[in-house]
ROLO-858613 format. One line per 10 residues: number of its first residue (from 0); their letters; for each residue x, y, z of C-alpha. Coordinates in nm, 4 decimals. Example, Ala and Ser with C-alpha at 12.3 -4.5 7.8 and 13.67 -1.06 7.14 Angstrom:
REM ROLO-858613
0> as> 1.2300 -0.4500 0.7800; 1.3670 -0.1060 0.7140
REM end
This chain:
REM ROLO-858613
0> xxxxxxxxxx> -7.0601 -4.9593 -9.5383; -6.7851 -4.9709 -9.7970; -6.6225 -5.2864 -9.5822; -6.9250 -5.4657 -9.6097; -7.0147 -5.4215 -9.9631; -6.7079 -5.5193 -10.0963; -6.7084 -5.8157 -9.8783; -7.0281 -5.9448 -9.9633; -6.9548 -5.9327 -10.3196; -6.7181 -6.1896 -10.2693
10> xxxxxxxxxx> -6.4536 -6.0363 -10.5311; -6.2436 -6.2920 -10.7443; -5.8827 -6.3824 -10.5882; -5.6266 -6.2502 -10.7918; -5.3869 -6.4994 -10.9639; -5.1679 -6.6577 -10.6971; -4.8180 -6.4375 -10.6944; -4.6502 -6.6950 -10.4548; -4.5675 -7.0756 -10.4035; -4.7120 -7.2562 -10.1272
20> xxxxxxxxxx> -4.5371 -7.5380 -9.9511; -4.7242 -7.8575 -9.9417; -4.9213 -7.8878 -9.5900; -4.9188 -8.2282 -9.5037; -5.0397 -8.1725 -9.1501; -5.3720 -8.1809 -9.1793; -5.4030 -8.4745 -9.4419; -5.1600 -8.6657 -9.1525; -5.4413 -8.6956 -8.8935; -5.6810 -8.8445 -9.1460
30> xxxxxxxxxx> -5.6793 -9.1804 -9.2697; -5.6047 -9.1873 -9.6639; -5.9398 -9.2990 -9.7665; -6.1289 -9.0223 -9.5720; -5.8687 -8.7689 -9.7404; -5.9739 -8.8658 -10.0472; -6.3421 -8.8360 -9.9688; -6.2697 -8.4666 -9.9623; -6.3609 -8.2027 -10.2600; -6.0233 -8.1282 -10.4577
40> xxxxxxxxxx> -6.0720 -7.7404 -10.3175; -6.1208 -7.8370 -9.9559; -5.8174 -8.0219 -9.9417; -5.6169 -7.7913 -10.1383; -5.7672 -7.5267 -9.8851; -5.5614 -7.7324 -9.6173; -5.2540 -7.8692 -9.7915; -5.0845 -7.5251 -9.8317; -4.8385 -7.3807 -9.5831; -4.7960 -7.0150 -9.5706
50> xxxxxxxxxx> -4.3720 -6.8521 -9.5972; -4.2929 -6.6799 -9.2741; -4.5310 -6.3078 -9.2223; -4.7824 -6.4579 -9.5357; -5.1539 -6.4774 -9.4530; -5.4503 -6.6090 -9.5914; -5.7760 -6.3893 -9.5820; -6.1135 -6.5298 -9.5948; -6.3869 -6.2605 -9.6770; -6.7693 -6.3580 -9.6176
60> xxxxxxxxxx> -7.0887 -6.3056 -9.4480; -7.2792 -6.4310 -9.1249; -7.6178 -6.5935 -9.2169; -7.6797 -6.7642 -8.9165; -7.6154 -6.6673 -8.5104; -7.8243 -6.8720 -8.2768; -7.7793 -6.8373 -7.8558; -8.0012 -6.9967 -7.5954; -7.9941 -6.7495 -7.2792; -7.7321 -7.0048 -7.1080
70> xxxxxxxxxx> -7.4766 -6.9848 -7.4489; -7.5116 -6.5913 -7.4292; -7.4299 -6.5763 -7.1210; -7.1569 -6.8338 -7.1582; -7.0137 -6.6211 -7.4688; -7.0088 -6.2895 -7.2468; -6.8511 -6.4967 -6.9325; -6.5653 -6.6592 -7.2313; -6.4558 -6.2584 -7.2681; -6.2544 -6.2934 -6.9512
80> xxxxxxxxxx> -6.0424 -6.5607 -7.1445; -6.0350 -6.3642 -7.4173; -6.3739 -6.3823 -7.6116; -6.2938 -6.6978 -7.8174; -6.7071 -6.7938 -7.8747; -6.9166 -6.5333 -8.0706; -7.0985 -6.2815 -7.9145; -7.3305 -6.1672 -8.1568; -7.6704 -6.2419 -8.3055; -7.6417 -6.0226 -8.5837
90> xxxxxxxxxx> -7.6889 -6.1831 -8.9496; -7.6174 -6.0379 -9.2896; -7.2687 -5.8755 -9.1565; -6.9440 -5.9480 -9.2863; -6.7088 -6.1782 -9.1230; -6.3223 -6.2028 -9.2200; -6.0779 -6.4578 -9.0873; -5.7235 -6.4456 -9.1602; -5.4688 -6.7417 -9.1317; -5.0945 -6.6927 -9.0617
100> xxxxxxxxxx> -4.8545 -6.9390 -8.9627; -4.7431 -6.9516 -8.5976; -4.3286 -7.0064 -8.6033; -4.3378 -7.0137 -8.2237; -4.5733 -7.3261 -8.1878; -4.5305 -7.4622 -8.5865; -4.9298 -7.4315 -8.5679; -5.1297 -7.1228 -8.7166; -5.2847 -6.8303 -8.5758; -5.6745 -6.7898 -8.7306
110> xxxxxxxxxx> -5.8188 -6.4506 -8.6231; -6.2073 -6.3503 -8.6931; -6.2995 -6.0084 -8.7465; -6.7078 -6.0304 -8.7024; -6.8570 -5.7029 -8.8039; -7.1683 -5.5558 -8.5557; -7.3742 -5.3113 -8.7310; -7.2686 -5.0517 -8.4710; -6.9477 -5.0195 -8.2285; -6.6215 -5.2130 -8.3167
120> xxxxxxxxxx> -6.6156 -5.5961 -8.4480; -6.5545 -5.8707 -8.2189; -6.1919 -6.0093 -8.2635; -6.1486 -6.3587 -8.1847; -5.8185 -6.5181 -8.1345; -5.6781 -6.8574 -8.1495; -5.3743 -7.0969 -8.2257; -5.4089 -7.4010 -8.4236; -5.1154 -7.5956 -8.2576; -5.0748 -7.9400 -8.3957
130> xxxxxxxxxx> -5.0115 -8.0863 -8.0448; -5.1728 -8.2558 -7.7665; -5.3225 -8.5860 -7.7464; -5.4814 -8.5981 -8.0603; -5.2103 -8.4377 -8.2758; -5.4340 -8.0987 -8.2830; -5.5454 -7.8869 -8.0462; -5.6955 -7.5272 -8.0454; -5.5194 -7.3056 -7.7935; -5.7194 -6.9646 -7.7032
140> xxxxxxxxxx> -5.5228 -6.8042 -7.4252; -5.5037 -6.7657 -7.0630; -5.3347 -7.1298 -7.0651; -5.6997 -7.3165 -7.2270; -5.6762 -7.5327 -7.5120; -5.9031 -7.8060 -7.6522; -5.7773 -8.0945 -7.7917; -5.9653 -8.1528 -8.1557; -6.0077 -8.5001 -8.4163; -6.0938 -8.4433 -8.7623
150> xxxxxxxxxx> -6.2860 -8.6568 -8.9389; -6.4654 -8.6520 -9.3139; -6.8249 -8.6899 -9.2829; -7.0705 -8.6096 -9.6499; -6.7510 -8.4425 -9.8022; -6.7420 -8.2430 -9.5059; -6.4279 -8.1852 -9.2965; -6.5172 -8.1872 -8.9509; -6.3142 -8.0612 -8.6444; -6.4618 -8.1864 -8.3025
160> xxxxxxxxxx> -6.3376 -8.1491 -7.9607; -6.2103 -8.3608 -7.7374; -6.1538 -8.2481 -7.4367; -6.0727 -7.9038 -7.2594; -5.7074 -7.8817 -7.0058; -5.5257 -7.6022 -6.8649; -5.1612 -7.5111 -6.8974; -4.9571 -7.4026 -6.6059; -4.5725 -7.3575 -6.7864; -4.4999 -7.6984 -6.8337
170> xxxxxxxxxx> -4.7716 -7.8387 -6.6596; -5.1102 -7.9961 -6.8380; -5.3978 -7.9870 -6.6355; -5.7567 -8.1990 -6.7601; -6.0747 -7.9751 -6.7196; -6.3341 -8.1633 -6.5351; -6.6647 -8.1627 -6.7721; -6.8598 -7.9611 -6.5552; -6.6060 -7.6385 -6.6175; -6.6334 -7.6750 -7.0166
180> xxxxxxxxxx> -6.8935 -7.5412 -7.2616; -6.9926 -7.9024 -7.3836; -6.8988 -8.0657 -7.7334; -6.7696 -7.8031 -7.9973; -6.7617 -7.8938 -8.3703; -6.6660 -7.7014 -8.6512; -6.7728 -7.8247 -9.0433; -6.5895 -7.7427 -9.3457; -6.8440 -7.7753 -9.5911; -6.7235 -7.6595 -9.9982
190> xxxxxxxxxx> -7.0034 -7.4935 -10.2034; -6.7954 -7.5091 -10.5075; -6.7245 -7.1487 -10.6869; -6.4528 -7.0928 -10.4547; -6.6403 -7.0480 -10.1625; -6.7455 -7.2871 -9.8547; -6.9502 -7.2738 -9.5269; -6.8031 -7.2645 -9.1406; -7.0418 -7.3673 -8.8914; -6.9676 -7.3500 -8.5309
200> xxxxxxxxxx> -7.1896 -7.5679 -8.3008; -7.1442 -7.6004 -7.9172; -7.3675 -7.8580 -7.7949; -7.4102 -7.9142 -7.3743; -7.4996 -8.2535 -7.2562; -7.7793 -8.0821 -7.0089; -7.8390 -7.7784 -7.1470; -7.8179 -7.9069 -7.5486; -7.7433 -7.6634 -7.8066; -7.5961 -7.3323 -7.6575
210> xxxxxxxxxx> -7.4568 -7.1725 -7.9935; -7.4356 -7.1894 -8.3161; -7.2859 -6.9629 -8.6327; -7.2683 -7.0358 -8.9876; -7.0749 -6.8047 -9.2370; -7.0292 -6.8297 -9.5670; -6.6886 -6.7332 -9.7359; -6.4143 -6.6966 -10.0114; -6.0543 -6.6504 -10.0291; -6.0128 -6.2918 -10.1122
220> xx> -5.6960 -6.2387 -10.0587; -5.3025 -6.4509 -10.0505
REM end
């Protein structure tokens, strides 16, 4: 319970020992007037680039985990890709992501540490690679990636998918809609203080909404 109290506290970062290289990678797949739509925090959130072995940590708390019965079983199926959709309907119980940059793909690596109130926390890997057909993609293992846009929408910065393929060495391989989840998005919302909201919503266009989670974090640690 000491993890989780200290977490939810959301203790002050400590003054910034390093420099950070300005990120332009982000702020290139926007155009200039939706960057500047953006809160000065969010895009100073994603205009820094992390030195080789640096990582960001993001401390915070679930408050929202929703499933219908076909996105649980969806998120238990995902596990034999490597569990990259939460699992969990817990609430209340810390979360921590950490960001470090990739030097194999020039992209970064974003782990999620989401705590259960029993048994280990579910560890969720990906690779932001800034690739593909859209200039980002997310890659999650086993040779699956999904190709994202960004947009700015109420201040917002919001990651959506667009569209799922498989990699066979140097082979790229579409994913037919019927073997994909649905539509994925991801918001970026800043609360001000220094902290800001992730949701996570995968929508079907049968089924409709299969999950969503919403977390609420700070930057604890640099």
């Amino acid at each position: 319970m000491a993890l989780a109290s200290t977490i939810t506290r959301f203790p002050s970062p400590p003054a910034p020992s390093e420099k950070f290289v300005d990120d332009n990678r982000f702020r290139a797949l926007l155009p200039p007037e939706e960057w500047g739509r953006l809160p000065v925090a969010t895009w100073r959130r994603f205009s820094k680039r992390l030195g080789p072995g640096s990582t960001i940590v993001y401390a915070g708390e679930i408050e929202e985990a929703t499933f219908s019965t076909i996105g649980w079983w969806l998120a238990q199926v995902a596990r034999l890709i490597g569990g990259p959709l939460p699992s969990g309907r817990e609430t209340k119980v810390p979360i921590i992501v950490t960001v470090t940059e990739d030097a194999a793909s020039g992209g970064q690596v974003w782990t999620r540490l989401c705590a259960r109130s029993s048994g280990f926390p579910q560890a969720i890997h990906s690779v932001k690679r800034f690739a593909g057909p859209t200039g980002i993609e997310e890659y999650v293992g086993c040779g699956i990636s999904m190709a994202l846009t960004i947009s700015v929408e109420h201040e917002a910065m919001v990651f959506r998918s667009a569209g799922y393929s498989f990699e066979i060495g140097p082979l790229r391989l579409a994913l037919p809609e019927w073997l994909t989840p649905g539509a994925m998005t991801v918001t970026h919302v800043d609360l001000g203080g220094g902290e800001f909201r992730f949701t996570l919503d995968v929508v079907h266009p049968r089924f409709g909404t299969l999950i969503r989670q919403s977390a609420v974090f700070r930057e604890v640690l640099s």
